[in-house]
C-alpha positions in Angstrom: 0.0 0.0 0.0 1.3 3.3 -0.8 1.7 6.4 1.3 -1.0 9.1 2.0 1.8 11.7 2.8 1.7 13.6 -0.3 -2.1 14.0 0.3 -1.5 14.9 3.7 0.9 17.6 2.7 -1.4 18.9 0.4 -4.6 18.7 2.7 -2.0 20.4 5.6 -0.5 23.4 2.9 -4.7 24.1 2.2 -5.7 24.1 6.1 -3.0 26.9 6.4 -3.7 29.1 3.5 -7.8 28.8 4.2 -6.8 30.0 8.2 -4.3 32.7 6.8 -7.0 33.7 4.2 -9.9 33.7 6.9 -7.7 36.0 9.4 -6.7 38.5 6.4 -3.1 37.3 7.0 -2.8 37.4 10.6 -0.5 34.6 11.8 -1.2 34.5 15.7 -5.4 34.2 14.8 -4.7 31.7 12.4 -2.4 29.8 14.4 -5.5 29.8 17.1 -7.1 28.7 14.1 -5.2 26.2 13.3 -5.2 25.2 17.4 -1.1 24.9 17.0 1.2 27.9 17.7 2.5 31.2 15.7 6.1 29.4 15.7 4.6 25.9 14.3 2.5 28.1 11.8 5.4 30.2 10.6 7.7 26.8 10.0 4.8 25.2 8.3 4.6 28.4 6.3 8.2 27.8 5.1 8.1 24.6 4.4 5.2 24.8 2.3 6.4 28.2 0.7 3.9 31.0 1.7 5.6 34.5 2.3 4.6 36.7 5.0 2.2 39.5 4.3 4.2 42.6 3.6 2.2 45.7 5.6 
C-alpha cells in the first residue's frame, strides 16, 4: 500500500492558507485557528512556501 503523505501535505498546505486567508493574514489568529502555535505556523509556512504578508 502506498503512502497518504503527499495527500497529507497537500490537505496540511490548504488548512493553512484557508486560516491565513480567513484572518486577512494574521499569523497569531490563524495559528488559534489552526489550534497549533505562531512558531509551528510560521515553520509550516516555510516549508510549504507561503511569504509573510508585507504591511
Amino acid at each position: 500500500m502506498g503512502s497518504y503523505k503527499p495527500e497529507m501535505q497537500a490537505f496540511e498546505k490548504l488548512l493553512i492558507k484557508s486560516a491565513l486567508e480567513a484572518t486577512n493574514g494574521n499569523q497569531t489568529a490563524a495559528a488559534q485557528k489552526l489550534d497549533i502555535s505562531r512558531q509551528h505556523l510560521i515553520r509550516l509556512m516555510k516549508k510549504y512556501g507561503f511569504e509573510k504578508k508585507k504591511q
